[in-house]
N, C-alpha and C positions, 0 to 999 in steps of 0.2 A: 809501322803502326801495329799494336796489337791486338790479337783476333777479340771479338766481342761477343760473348756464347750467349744467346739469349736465351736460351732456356736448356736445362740440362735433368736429363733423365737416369736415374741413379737405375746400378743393377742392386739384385738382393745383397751382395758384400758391401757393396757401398752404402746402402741402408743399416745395414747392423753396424758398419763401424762408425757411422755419423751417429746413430742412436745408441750405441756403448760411449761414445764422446759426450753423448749431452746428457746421460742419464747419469753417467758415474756422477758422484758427489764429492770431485774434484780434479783438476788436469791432471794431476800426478795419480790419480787413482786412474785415469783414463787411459794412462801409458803402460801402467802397470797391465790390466787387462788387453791395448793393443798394441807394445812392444814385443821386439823380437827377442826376450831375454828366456819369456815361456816357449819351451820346443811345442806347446800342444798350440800356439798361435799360427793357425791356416795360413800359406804362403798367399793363398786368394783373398784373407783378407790384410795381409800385409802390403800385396799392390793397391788393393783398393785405399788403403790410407796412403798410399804414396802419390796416387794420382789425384785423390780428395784434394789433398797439400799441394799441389803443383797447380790443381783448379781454387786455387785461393778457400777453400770452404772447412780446411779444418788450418788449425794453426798444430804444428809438431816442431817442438824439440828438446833440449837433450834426454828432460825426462818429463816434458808433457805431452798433451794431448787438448787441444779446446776446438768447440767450432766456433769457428769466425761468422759477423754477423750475416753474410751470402750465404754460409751454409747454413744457419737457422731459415735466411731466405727459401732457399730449395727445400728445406726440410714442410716449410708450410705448404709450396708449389705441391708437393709430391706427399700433401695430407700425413707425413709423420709425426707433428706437430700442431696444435691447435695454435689461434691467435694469441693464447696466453704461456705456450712454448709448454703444455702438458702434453703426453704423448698420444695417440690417439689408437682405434680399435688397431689398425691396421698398423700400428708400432710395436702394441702390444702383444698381437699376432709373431712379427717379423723374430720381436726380443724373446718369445716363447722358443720359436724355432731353431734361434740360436742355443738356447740353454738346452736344449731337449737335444743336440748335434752334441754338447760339450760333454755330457751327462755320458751320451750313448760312447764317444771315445774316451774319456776317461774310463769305462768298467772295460773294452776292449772286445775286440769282434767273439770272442769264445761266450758272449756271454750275451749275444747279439741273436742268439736261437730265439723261435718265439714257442713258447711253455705251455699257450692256450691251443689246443687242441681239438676246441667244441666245435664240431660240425665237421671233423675231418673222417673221413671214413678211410679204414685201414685195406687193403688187397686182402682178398684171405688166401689163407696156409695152411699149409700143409702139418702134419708131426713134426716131419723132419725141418721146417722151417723155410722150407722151400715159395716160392708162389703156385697157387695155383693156375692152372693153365686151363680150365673149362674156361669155353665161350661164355660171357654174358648175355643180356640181351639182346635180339638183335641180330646174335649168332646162329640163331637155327636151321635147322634140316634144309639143304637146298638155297643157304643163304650164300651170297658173293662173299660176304665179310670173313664166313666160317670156310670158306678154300682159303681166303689170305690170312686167314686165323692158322691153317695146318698148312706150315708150310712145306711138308713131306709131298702132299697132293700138289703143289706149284710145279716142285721139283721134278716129278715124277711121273 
């Protein structure tokens, strides 16, 4: 006899690729974005469509992609979908997150620095470019901080 899951709780992969399935504007559009023909298609979200498919909730093959009607089911269970199958805050959330991951490895980690710099305070330096080594704050005359500040005095 086989197992009867009554309720089934999706992780984030499985979220995006149930909602890349129902938003694309067609099965074959759907394959295209979660086929394994793009190298930039995540191997986590490649299991997640293979075990969607094995739990009846999306239909795959040779070049589509649909969800079946249990996985519009679960989509409503798990609020990614409204009663009229629009997508809802928390879909549009999810579909963000995705495109903002896809965005960020297509430009590639070299370009992955962050440029805004407001509110970071630099070490000061020396001419030579060195850091400087006075104690800050905290460090003064007779402080504990300011022995394990010089560490000559530890040593010695």
């Amino acid at each position: 006899m086989p197992r009867i899951i009554q309720s089934i709780h999706l992780s984030d992969y499985q979220a995006r690729v149930m909602l890349i399935a129902h938003q694309a504007q067609s099965p074959e559009l759907a394959f295209v974005e979660l086929g394994n023909q793009d190298p930039r298609i995540e191997d986590n979200l490649l299991g997640a469509r293979e075990n969607l498919t094995k739990l009846g909730l999306l239909d795959l093959g040779d070049n589509y992609v649909s969800v079946t009607p249990q996985g519009e089911e679960v989509m409503r269970d798990e609020f990614l979908i409204d009663e009229t199958g629009e997508p809802t805050e928390k879909a549009n959330e999810i579909l963000q997150q995705h495109s903002d991951e896809q965005q960020q490895s297509e430009r590639g980690p070299e370009d992955t620095a962050p440029t805004d710099t407001a509110g970071a305070e630099m070490a000061p330096t020396t001419t030579g470019g060195e850091m400087e080594t006075t104690p800050g704050p905290g460090f003064g005359e007779g402080s504990v901080f300011r022995d394990v500040h010089d560490l000559s005095k530890l040593r010695g």
